[in-house]
C-alpha positions as CSV (number, residue, x, y, z in Angstrom):
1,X,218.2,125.5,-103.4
2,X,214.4,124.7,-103.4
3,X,212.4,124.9,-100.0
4,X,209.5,124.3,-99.4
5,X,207.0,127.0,-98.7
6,X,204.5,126.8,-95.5
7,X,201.9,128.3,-94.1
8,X,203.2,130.6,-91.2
9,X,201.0,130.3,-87.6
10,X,201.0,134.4,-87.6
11,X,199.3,134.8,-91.0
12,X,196.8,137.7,-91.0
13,X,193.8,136.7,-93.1
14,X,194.2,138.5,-95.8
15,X,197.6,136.9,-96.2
16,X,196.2,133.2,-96.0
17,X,193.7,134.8,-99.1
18,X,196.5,136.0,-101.2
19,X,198.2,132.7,-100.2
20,X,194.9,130.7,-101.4
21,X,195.0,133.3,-104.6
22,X,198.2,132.8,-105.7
23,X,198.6,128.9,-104.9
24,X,194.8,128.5,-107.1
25,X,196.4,130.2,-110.0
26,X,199.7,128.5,-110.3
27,X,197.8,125.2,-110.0
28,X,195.4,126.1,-113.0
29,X,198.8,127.3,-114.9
30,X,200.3,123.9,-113.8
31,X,196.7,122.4,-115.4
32,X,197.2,124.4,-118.5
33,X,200.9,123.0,-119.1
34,X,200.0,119.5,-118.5
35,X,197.3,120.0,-120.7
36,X,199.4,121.3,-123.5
37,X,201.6,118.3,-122.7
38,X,199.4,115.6,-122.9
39,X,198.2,116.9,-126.5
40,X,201.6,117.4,-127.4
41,X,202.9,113.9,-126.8
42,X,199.3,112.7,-129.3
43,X,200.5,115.3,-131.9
44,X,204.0,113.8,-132.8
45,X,203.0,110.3,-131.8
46,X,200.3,111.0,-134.5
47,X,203.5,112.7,-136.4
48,X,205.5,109.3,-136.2
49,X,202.7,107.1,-137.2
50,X,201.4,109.3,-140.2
51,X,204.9,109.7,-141.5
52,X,206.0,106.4,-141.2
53,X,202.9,104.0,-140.9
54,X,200.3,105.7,-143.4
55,X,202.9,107.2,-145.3
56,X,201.1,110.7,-145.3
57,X,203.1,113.2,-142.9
58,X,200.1,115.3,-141.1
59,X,202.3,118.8,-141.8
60,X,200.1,120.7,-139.1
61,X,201.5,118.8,-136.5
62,X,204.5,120.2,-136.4
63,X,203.6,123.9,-136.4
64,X,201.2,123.5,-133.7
65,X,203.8,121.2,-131.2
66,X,206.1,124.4,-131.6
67,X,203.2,126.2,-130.1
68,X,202.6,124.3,-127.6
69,X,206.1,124.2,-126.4
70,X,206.1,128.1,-126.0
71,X,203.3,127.4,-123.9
72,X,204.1,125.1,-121.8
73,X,207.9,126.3,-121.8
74,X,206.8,129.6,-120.5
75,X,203.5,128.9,-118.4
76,X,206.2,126.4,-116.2
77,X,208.5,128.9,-116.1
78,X,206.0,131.4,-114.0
79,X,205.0,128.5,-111.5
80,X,208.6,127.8,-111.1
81,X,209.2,131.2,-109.9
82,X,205.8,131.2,-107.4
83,X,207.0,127.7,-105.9
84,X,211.1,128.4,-105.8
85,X,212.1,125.5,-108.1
86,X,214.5,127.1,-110.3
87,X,217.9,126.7,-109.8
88,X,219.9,129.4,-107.9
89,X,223.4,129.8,-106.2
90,X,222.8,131.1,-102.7
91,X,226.4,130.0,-100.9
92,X,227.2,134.0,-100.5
93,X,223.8,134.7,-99.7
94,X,223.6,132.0,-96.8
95,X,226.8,132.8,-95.1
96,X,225.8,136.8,-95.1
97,X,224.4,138.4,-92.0
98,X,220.2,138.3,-91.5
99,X,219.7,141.5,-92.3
100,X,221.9,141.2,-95.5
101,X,220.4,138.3,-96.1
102,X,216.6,139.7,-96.3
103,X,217.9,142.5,-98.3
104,X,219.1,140.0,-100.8
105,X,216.4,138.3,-101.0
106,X,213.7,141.5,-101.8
107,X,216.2,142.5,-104.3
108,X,216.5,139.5,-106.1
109,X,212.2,139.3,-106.1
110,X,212.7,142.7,-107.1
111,X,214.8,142.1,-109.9
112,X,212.4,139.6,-111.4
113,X,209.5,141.3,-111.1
114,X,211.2,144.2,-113.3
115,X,212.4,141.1,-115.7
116,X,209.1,140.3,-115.6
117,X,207.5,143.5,-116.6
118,X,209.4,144.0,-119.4
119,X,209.2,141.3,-120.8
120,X,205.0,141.4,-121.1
121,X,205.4,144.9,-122.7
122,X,208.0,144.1,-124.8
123,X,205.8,140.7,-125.6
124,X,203.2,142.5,-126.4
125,X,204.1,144.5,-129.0
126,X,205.3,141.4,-130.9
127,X,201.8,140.2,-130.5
128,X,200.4,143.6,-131.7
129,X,203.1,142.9,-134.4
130,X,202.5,139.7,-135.7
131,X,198.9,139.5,-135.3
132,X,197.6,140.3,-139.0
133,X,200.2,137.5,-140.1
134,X,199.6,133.2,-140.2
135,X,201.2,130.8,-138.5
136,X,201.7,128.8,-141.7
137,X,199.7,125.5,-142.2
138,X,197.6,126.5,-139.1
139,X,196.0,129.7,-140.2
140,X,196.4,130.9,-136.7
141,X,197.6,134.5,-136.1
142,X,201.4,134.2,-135.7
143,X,200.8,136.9,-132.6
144,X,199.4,133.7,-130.4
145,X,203.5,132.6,-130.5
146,X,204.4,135.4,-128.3
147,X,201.1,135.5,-125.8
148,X,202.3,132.9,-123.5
149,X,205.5,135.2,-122.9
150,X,203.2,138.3,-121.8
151,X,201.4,135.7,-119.7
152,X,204.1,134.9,-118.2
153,X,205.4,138.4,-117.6
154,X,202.4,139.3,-115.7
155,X,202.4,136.3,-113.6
156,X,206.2,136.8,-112.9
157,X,205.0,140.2,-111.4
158,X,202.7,139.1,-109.5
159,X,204.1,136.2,-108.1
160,X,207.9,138.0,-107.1
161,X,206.0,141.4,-106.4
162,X,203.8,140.1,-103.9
163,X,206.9,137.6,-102.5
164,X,209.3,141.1,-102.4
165,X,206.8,142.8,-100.0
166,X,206.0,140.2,-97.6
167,X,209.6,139.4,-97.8
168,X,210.3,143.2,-96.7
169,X,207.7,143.3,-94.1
170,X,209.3,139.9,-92.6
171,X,205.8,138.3,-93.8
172,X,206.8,135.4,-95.9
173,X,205.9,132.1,-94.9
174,X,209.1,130.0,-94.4
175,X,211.9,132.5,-94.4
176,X,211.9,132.4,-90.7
177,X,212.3,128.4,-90.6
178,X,215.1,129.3,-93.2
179,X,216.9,131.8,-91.3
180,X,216.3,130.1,-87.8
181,X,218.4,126.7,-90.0
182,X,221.1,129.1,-91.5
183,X,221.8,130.8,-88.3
184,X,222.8,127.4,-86.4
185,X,221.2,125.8,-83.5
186,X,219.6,127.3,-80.5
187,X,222.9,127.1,-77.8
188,X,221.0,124.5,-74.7
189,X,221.1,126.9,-71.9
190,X,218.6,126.8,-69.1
191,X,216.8,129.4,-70.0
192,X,216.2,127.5,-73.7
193,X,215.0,124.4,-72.0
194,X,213.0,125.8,-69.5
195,X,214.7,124.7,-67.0
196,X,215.7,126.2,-63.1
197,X,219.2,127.3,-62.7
198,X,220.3,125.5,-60.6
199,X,219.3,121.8,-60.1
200,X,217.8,120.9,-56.2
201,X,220.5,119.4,-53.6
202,X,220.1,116.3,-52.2
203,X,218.9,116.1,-49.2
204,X,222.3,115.8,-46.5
205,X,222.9,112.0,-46.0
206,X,224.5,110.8,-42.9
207,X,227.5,108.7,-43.8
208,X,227.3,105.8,-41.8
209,X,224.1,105.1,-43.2
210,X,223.5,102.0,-45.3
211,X,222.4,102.8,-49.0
212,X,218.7,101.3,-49.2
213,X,217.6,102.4,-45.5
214,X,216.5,105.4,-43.7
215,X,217.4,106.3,-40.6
């Protein structure tokens, strides 16, 4: 389930930085995809028209879209994971205790920071690997098809590392509004409304007396 993040009213200011930090970079990440989109979407309508209109198929286009799907496949992927947007099954989580709760959640940040990790070392090497080879058609280094996976690595470090610990320290912005929801409602006792007691007595009325006059 997605929520949306906020700004909490207790945020130290380095934590509004590192909020500013890490909101910039997955919106130049977000840039970067929609970039690669855009020029993707030319490249095969190019595709379709040189194929079928000029009768001469451009055969770079295809090698670089595949590129550019890597890219944008696994660029989106990190911002997903910074703004919560990927699916998850939380019905056990939700109906656990708070304290179980939190734990769950810094484990599962944990989890895929780790994921994360290994998958820029491991992503490197391919890069180290396939760097002295060409993409065919492109005469690109084939190692630039397995950068945007170390990219992404990184950034899924950073992004669940840095969620994991404020999480721990019960400094990420939103969880409270999430467990305050998931706990149930405030019960209305006095005390929650701000309210005395015990409400004043009226004032002793005599009973003869004719509503609408004082005696």
């Amino acid at each position: 389930m997605t929520r949306q993040v906020l700004p909490g009213p207790g945020e130290s200011r380095a934590e509004r930085l590192l909020d500013l930090l890490l909101g910039g970079l997955a919106r130049l990440v977000t840039l970067i995809s929609g970039g690669c989109l855009v020029v993707l979407i030319a490249i095969f309508g190019w595709l379709v028209f040189g194929r079928y209109v000029l009768n001469e198929t451009p055969t770079w286009a295809e090698q670089l879209g595949l590129l550019l799907i890597v890219v944008i496949t696994f660029l989106s992927a990190a911002v997903g994971v910074q703004e919560q947007r990927h699916l998850s099954v939380d019905f056990f989580r939700d109906a656990l205790p708070r304290p179980a709760r939190v734990a769950l959640l810094v484990l599962g940040d944990l989890v895929m920071a780790g994921f994360g990790l290994l998958m820029a070392l491991n992503s490197w090497d391919l890069v180290v690997f396939k760097w002295t080879t060409s993409i065919p058609l492109l005469d690109l280094p084939e190692g630039l098809r397995s950068l945007p996976l170390v990219v992404c690595g990184w950034l899924l470090v950073l992004f669940a590392a840095s969620r994991a610990l404020r999480r721990a320290l019960g400094r990420f912005p939103g969880d409270e509004a999430m467990h305050a929801e998931l706990d149930g409602p405030v019960p209305l006792t006095a005390e929650a409304l701000d309210l005395p007691s015990e409400a004043p007595r009226d004032r002793p009325r005599d009973v003869g007396a004719r509503p609408g006059r004082e005696d």
